[in-house]
N, C-alpha and C positions, 0 to 999 in steps of 0.2 A: 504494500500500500504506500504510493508514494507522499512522501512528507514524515512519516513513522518506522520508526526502528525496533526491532522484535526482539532486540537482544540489548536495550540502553539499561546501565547500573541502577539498583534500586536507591542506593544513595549518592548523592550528590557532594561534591566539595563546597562547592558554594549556590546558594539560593537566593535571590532577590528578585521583589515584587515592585510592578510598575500599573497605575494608570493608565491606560490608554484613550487618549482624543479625538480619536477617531474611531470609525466603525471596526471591528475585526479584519473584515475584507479590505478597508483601505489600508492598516498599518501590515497584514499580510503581501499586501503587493509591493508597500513600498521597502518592506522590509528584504523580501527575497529580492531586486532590486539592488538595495545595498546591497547585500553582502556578494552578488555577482559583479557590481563598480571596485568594492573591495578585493577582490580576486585579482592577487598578482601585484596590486597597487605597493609600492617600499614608502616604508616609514621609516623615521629617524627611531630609534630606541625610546630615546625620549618625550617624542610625543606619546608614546604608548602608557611607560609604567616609568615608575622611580623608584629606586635609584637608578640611573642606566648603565649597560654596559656600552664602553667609551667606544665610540666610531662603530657603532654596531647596526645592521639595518634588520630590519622586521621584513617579511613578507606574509599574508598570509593567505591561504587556500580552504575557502569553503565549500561543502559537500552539502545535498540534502538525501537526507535517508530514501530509500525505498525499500521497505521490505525487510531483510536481510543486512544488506549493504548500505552505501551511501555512493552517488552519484557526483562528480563533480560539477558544479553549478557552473555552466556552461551556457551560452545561447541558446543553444537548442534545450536546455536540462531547466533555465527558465522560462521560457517558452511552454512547456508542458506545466510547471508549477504552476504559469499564471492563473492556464488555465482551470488547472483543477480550482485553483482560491475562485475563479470568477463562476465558476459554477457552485463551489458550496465551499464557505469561509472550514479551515481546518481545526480542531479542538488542541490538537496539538502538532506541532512539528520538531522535529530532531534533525540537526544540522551536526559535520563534523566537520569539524578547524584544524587546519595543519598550520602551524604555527613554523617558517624557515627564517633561521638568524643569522647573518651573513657579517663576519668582520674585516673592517681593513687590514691588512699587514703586508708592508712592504710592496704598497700600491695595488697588493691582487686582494681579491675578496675571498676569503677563505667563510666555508660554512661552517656554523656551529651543530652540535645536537638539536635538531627539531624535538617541538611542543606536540602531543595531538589531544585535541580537545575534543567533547563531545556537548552539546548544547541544547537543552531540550526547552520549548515553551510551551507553556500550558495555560489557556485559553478561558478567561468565564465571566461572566458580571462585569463587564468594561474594564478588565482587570488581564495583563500578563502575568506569569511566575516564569521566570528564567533559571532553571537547572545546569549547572556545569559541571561536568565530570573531568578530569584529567587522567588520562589515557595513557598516555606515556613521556617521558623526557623529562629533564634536569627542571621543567621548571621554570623558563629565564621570566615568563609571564605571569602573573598569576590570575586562577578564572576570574576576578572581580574586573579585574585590565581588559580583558575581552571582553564584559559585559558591557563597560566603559565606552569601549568602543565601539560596540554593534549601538548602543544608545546614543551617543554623540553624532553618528555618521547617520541613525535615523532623523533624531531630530535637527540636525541640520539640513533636510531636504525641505523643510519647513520655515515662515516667519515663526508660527507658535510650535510649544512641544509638544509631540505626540506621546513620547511617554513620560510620564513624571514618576520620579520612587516616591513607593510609598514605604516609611519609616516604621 
């Protein structure tokens, strides 16, 4: 079933709950959206998290579940997401995050250990729950960094926010 993962952790590392300002279906399409703009896009380390590591870049690679697996969000991989969202808003979706850290040395970019994340949201009463599991690697992120980020790159498609935390 695509957008759900058959096999996502029953516990999570980190949990945070947002508001949402919009309908389901609209922060569902602008959401897969981002995270396909985000795909591939190099960050500076420190825009990401702090402390940083020095001269370090972020890349990161989002997946949406199907099934079993996960899909690399792709043109065509949103393309079919849209779809499904525009015929009936999803209760939950499961995205995975590869997380590549690339550092300078001696002018080549050397890669570090990659992140892989797992990301689950869960849907109710005008209301998100973002679930993050960390899956494997040293760490250099932490999930609240990634959550940071998928919220900032949302609500920046916006004058107002689409999601707000709720405390």
């Amino acid at each position: 079933m695509l957008g759900f993962y058959e096999n996502f952790p029953p516990s999570a590392h980190k949990v945070e709950r947002f508001a949402i300002t919009v309908s389901n279906r609209k922060f569902q399409q602008i959401l897969v959206q981002t995270l396909h703009k985000i795909n591939g896009k190099v960050y500076n380390f420190e825009e990401i998290a702090k402390p940083p590591i020095s001269n370090c870049s972020v890349i990161f690679e989002f997946g949406v579940a199907d099934g079993d697996g996960f899909n690399y969000l792709d043109l065509e991989e949103l393309n079919k997401v849209m779809e499904v969202i525009r015929k009936n808003p999803l209760q939950i979706m499961d995205f995975f995050c590869a997380v590549r850290y690339y550092r300078e040395k001696n002018g080549k970019r050397v890669h570090l250990k990659f992140d892989y994340y797992m990301i689950r949201l869960i849907f109710g009463g005008g209301r998100v729950e973002f679930y993050t599991f960390h899956e494997k690697g040293l760490r250099h992120l932490l999930p609240e960094d990634i959550i940071n980020l998928i919220v900032a790159e949302v609500n920046g498609v916006s004058p107002r926010k689409i999601l707000k935390r709720i405390e």
